[in-house]
N, C-alpha and C positions, 0 to 999 in steps of 0.2 A: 429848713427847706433848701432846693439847690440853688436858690436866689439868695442865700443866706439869711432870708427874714426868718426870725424865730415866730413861730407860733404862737396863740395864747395859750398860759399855763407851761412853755417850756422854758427848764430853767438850762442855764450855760453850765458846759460840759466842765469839771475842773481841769486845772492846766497840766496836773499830772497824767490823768488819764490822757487828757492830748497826747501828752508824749509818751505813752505809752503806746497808745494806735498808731502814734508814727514811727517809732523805733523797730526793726526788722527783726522776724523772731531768728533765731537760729538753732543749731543742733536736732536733734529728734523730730522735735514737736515742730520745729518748722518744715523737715519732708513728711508729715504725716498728714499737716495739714496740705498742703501742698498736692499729695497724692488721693486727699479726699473726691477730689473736684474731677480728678481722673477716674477714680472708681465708677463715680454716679456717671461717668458718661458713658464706662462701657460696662459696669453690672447692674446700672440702675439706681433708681435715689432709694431703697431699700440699703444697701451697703452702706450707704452717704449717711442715714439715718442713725448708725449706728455711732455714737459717741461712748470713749473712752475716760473713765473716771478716776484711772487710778495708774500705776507704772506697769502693774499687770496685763490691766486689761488694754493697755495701748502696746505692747510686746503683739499680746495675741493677735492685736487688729493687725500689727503689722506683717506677722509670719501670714495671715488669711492674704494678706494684698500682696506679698510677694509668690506668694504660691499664683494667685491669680495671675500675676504679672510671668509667669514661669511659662503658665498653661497658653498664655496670649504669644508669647514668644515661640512657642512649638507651631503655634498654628500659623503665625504668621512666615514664619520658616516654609512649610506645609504651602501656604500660598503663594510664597515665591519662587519654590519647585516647582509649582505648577503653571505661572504665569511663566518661568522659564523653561520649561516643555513648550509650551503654547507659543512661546514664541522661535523657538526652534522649529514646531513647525511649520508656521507660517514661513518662515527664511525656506524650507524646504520647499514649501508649493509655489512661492515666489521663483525661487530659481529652479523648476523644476525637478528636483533630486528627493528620496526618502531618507528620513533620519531616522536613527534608533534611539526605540525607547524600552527602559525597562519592562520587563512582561509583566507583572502588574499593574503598571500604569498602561499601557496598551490595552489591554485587556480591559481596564477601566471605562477607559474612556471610547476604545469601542464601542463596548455596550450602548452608547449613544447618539453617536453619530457613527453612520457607518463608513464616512469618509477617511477614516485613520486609517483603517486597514489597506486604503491606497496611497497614502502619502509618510509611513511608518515601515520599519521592519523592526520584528523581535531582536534587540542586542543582545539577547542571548543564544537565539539561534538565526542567524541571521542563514538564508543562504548561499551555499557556495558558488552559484552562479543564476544568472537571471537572465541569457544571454537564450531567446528563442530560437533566432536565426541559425545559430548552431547544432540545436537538436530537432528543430522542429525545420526540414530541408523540404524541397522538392513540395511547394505550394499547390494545389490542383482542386478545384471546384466539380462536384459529380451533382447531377439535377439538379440544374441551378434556377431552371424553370419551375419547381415544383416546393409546395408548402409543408417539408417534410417534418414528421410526428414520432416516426421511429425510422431507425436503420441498423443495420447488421452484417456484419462481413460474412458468405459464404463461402468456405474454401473449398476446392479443387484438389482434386487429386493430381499428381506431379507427373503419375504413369498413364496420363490420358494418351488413348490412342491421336500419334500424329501431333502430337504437341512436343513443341522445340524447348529450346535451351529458355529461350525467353518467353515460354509460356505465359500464360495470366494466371498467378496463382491463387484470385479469389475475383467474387463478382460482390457487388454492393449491392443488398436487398433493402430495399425504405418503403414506406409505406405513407402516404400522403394524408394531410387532411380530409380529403373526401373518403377516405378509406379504401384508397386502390393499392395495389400491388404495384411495384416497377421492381425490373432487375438488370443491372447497367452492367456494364464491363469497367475496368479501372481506367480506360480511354474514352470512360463518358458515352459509350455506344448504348442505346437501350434494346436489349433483348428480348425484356418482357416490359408491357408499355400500358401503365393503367390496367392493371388488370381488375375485375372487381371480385371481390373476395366472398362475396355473398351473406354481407351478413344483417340485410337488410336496410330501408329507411331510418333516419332518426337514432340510429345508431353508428359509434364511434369507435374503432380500433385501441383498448387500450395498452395492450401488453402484444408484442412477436419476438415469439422464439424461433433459431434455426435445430435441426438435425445435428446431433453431435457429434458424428461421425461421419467420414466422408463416402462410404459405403452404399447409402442411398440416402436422396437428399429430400427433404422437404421443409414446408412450415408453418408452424401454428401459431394464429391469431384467437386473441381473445377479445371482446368489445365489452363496451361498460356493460349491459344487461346479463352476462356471464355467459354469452354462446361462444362456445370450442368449435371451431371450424379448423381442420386438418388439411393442405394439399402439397401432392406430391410433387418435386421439381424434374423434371428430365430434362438433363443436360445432353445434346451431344455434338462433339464437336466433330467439323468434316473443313476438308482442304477445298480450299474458293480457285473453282478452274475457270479457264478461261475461255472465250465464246468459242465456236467452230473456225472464224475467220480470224484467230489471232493464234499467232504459233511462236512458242517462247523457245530461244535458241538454247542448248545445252549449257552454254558458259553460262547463260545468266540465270538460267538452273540451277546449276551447281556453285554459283556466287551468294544466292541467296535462298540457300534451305533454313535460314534461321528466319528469314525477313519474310518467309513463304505466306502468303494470309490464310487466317483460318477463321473460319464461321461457326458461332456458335447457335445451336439452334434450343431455346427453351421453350420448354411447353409448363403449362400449371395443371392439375386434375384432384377436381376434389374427394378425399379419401375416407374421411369422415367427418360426424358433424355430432357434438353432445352437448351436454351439458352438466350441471351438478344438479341431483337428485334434493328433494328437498328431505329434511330428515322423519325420523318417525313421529313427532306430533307435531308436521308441518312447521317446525319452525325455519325461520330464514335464514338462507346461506348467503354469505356475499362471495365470491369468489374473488381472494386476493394474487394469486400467484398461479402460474403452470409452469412446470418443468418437464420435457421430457429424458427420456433414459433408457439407453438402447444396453441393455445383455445379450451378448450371444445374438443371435438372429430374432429376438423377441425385441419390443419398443412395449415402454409404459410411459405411461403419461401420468407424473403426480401433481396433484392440485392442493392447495392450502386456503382453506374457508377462514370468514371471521369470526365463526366460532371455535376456534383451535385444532380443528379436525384435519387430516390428510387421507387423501383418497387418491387411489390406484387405478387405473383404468387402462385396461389394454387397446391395442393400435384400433380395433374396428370400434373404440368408444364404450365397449360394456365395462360395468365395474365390477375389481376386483376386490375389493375392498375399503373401509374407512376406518383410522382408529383416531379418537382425541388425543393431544400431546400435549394440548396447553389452555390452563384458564386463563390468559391476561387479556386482559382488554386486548380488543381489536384481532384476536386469534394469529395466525401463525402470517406473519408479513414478508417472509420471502423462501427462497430453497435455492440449494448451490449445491454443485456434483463435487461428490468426494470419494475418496480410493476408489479410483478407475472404476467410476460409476454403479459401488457396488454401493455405497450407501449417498443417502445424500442428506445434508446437512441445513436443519431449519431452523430458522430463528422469528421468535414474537419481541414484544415489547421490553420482556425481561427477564428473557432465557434463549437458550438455545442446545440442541441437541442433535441426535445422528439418530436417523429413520432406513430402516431396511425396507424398498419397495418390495423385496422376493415373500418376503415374509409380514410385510403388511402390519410390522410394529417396531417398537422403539429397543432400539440392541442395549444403552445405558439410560440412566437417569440425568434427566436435562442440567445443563449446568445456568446457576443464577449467582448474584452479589451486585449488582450496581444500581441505582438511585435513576439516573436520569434515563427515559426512553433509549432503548438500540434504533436505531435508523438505519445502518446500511452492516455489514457482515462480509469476510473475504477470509479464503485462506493465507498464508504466510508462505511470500514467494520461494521458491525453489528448495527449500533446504529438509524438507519432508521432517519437518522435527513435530506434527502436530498438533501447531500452536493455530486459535483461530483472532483473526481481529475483530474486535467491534467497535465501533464506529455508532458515538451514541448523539443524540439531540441536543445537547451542550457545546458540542465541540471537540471536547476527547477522545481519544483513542486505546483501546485496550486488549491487551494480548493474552487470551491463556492460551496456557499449557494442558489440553486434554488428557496427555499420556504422562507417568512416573515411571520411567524402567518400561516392566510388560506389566502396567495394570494401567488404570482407565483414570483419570483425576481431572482439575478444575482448580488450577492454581493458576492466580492472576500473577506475572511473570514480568511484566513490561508493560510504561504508558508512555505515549508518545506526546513530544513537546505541543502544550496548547497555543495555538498560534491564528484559531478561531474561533470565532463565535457561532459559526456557521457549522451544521454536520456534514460531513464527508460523505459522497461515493467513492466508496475503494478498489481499486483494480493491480492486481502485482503484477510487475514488469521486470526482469532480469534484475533479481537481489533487491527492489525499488517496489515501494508502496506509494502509487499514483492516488490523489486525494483528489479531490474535485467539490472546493465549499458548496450547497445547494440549501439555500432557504426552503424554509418552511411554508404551507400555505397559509398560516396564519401568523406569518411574521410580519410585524409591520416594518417600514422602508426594506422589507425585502428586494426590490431592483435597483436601491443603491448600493449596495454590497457590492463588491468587485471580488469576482470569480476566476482564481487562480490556479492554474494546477500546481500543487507542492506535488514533490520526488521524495520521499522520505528513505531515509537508508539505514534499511536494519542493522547492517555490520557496524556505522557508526552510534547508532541509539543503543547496540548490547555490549559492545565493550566502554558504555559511561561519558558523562561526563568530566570536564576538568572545570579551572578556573578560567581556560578562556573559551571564546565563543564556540558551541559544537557546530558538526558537521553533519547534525543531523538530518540537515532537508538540504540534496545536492542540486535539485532546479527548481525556482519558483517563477513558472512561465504565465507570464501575462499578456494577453492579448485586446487588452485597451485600445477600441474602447468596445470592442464586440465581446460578451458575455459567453463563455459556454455553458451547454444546456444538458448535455450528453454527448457520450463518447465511447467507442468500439475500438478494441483492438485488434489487432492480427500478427500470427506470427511472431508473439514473445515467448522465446524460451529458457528456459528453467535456469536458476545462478550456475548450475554444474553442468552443464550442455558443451562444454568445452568448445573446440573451435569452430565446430561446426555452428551451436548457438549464436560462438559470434559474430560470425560474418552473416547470418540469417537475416535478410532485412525482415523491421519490421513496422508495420504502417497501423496509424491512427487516424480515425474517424470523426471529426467532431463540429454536434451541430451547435450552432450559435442561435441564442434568443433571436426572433425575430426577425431572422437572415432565410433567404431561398437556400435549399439544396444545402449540402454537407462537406466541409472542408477535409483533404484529404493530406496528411504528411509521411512524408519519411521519416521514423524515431527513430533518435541517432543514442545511446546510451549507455555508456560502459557500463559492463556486469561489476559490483564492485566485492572487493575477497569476500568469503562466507565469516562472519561471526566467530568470536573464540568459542563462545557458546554452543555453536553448532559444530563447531569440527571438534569441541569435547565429548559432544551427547554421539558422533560419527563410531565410537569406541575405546577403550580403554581402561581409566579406571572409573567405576563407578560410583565412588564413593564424593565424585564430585568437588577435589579438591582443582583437577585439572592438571596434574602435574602428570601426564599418562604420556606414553611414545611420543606422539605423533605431536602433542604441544612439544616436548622437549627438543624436537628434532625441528620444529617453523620458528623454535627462539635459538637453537643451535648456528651459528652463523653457516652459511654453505662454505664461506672460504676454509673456517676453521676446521671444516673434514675434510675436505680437499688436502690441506697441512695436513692432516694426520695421515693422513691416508699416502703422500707421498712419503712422511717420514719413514714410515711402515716398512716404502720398497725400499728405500736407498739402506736401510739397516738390514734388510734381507740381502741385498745384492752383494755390502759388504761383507756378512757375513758367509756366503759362498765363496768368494774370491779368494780371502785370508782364511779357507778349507776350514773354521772354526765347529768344532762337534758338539754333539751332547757333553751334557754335565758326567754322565756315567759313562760313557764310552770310551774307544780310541782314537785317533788322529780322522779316523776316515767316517767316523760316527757309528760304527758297530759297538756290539756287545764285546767286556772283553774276552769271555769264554766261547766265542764264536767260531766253527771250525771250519775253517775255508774248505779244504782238502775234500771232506764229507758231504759238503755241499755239490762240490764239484761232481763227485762222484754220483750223486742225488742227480742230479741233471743230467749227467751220460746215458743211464740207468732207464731214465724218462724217454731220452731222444729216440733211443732204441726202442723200447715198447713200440712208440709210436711210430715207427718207422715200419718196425714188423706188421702191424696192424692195417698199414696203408696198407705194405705190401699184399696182403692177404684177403684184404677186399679187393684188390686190384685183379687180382687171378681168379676169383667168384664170377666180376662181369665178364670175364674173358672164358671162360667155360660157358656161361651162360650165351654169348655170342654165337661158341661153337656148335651148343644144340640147335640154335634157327638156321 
């Protein structure tokens, strides 16, 4: 016992064995035993269990415990990467600042808490600048009394009668929670004030679109129960005179014809009013989308159901047509105008394709390949190469190629760095693909997410990456701690719009969760060069190597033709000087059988003719005088 009384019946231990149990084992069998006691603590007393009988079978136990001890050593490696991430970012939201973290640890850990995505940036593509203040200029708040649901820039035409240098080039159209109309001037004036749109009680405005063209202007509302209500805008502007008893002197007349005021007078009139027909055995339509699409002096109005269908409707609301385009769940979820409104371009959940409104059907077959939901759909700014983005429910981004040469395809070409978890609204801005994360409705902590606009930059994402960090997203503007919710543009023009593009202002729209009325900026943002990719497919050789004119001549340095091109003269110049000839000829660079004399003679010979010949018409008008 441990009081050292023996028991009854036990007999004393002999003194060899004594010292045996006291003597320390050494070599093998004493780290085997040694490591037993560690096994059972971290694979359980099953391992422990396991006793070795022979020189063999205690090899084998051993390679099983060091293998295990290998596997324990990875992971605990593994957890101290991650306790030192983890504490990297703590250190960052202590002192304020984002640390970079690997994109799949970011992305990891996203997924869970959605606070990373505001206290991390991707070290792989980190971006080039985060600085708001400088592209996001000239701050200004438009109905800041009103609970705004939608809004939209409507532009003006530049040759309005009586309008100055400083015109107003567009009005802000929004549409309030209650469902009214307003339309403001970009000085916050309200023009049109509450207007009601009619489209009854207990119902909601969920979709407005403007006129696409500035020709004649109007706009259409759609409400959750699927009524299309049309009305037309008349704009007109008149010069603000002044009463009978006020008389303005010439000088300050003619000081200030730019500063002059002008009045805009709007009116609304409603133009038409439909709906979607239900189909031929009464089944349900939900109506997801309206576009409209003006040709020529014609206006159609296309609409996309959620059973796949596209239907055509002319201006006074009758239809022209309906064809199906798509089986996927949820039918056709959006439409976007493409080649100068002759076709437009739809996309469902896992496809997308080109619809001819004139013609009332599908000009190719839809293109498909990707796994997760499409969400949002945009063309590829400025460079007319064909390519359409998608923008899927994951978070990625992807680009095909519709066209091969002159025939029609659907090759996935480009994806863009994953950098959320969130899906994108996509908008192209001078060479710049504007993102806008936007949760799901069934996302859960969807309002902790922080909503940034990324600038993504095609020129940098087509000519690749390298080993150090890309350039592929050139602003990523955060306006913490206000969310944006939506956002309009105005006045971006195309990468190749030259200098008129550049200097073009142009202004952004954007309403914030939760916030009254709609914040208004100046976007300040260099066009950046087109893609090798695009100035390849621009012309040359087509076989796709790239090595055609117009690459060889943007890698040829300019100084270096410059140099040639002066060597060129200064070797000409000398060579006239020191009177140097042909190879074949004489001193003066003639032939040497050349006959001076005969020439000479050739040229007298000429003079005369033509001398005669003056003369001889000359004496024609002069008889001719003498008969009148």
């Amino acid at each position: 016992s441990s009081c050292g009384v023996r028991g009854l019946g036990q007999r004393p231990m002999p003194k060899g064995r004594q010292a045996m149990r006291a003597r320390p084992m050494k070599g093998p069998l004493a780290l085997l035993v040694r490591t037993v006691p560690l096994a059972a603590a971290v694979w359980g007393t099953t391992a422990a269990a396991q006793q070795c009988s022979d020189e063999a079978s205690c090899k084998a136990r051993m390679n099983v415990l060091m293998e295990n001890l290998d596997s324990l050593k990875d992971e605990m490696r593994g957890k101290h990467l991650t306790l030192q991430a983890l504490e990297e970012i703590r250190g960052g939201i202590m002192s304020g600042r984002r640390v970079e973290l690997p994109s799949a640890q970011r992305q990891h850990l996203e997924k869970g808490s959605p606070m990373i995505s505001e206290v991390t940036f991707d070290a792989r593509h980190r971006p080039v600048s985060t600085n708001v203040t400088r592209h996001f200029q000239s701050p200004r708040t438009l109905a800041g009394d009103m609970e705004v649901r939608h809004h939209a820039f409507l532009q003006l035409k530049r040759a309005t009668p009586g309008a100055s240098k400083s015109a107003i080039p567009a009005l802000m159209v929004v549409v309030d929670a209650s469902s009214k109309l307003s339309i403001l001037s970009m000085e916050n004036e309200p023009l049109l004030d509450k207007f009601d749109l009619g489209h009854g009680p207990g119902r909601s405005v969920t979709q407005l679109q403007l006129s696409p063209t500035q020709e004649n202007h109007f706009v259409l509302t759609v409400d959750d129960e699927g009524g299309i209500r049309v009305h037309n805008i008349k704009i007109i502007a008149k010069r603000a005179q002044k009463g009978d008893g006020e008389v303005k002197s010439e000088k300050e007349e003619t000081a200030k014809v730019d500063k002059d005021a002008r009045t805009l007078n709007v009116t609304a009139n409603l133009a038409s009013s439909f709906t979607l027909p239900p189909g031929e055995l009464s089944e349900a339509r939900k109506l997801n989308i309206v576009l409209p699409i003006e040709r020529g002096s014609q206006t159609f109005f296309v609409a996309g159901d959620s059973l796949g269908g596209i239907s055509v409707f002319h201006r006074n609301g009758t239809m022209k047509g309906r064809v199906r385009v798509t089986e996927d769940p949820g039918g056709v979820k959006g439409l976007i105008r493409a080649q100068g409104q002759q076709q437009v371009l739809f996309y469902s959940s896992h496809a997308f394709g080109f619809f001819s409104p004139s013609q009332v059907d599908l000009q190719y077959p839809p293109c498909t390949g990707w796994n997760s939901p499409l969400y949002d759909l945009a063309l590829e700014p400025g460079y007319s190469t064909g390519r359409v983005l998608l923008a899927l429910q994951d978070g990625d981004v992807l680009v095909y190629a519709t066209t091969r040469g002159k025939s029609k395809a659907c090759d996935l070409t480009l994806k863009f760095p994953h950098v959320s978890v969130l899906p994108f609204q996509l908008h192209s801005f001078r060479g710049h693909v504007m993102a806008l994360p936007t949760p799901l409705d069934d996302m859960e902590k969807k309002d902790e997410y922080l909503r940034e606009i990324f600038f993504f930059n095609m020129a940098a994402m087509e000519n690749g990456y390298g080993s150090a960090p890309s350039r592929a997203i050139t602003l990523q503007a955060s306006f913490k701690p206000k969310q944006p919710e939506a956002l309009a543009l105005l006045g971006q023009p195309s990468a190749g719009a030259g200098k008129e593009g550049e200097k073009a202002k142009s202004h952004i729209a954007i309403r914030f969760k939760g916030k009254p009325g709609v914040e208004i900026y100046d976007l300040t943002l260099r066009t950046p060069p087109p893609p090798k990719a695009a100035q390849g497919e621009g012309g040359g050789d087509s076989s796709g190597n790239g090595w055609d004119l117009a690459s060889v001549l943007n890698w040829f340095p300019k100084v270096g033709v410059f140099g040639i091109a002066l060597v060129g003269v200064i070797l000409w110049n000398i060579r006239k000087v020191s009177g140097g000839g042909s190879s074949s000829g004489g001193g003066d660079g003639l032939p040497d059988d050349f006959d001076e004399e005969a020439f000479k003679e050739k040229l007298r010979e000429r003079r005369a003719a033509k001398a005669a010949e003056e003369k001889a018409k000359k004496g024609i008008e002069e008889d001719g005088d003498d008969a009148d």
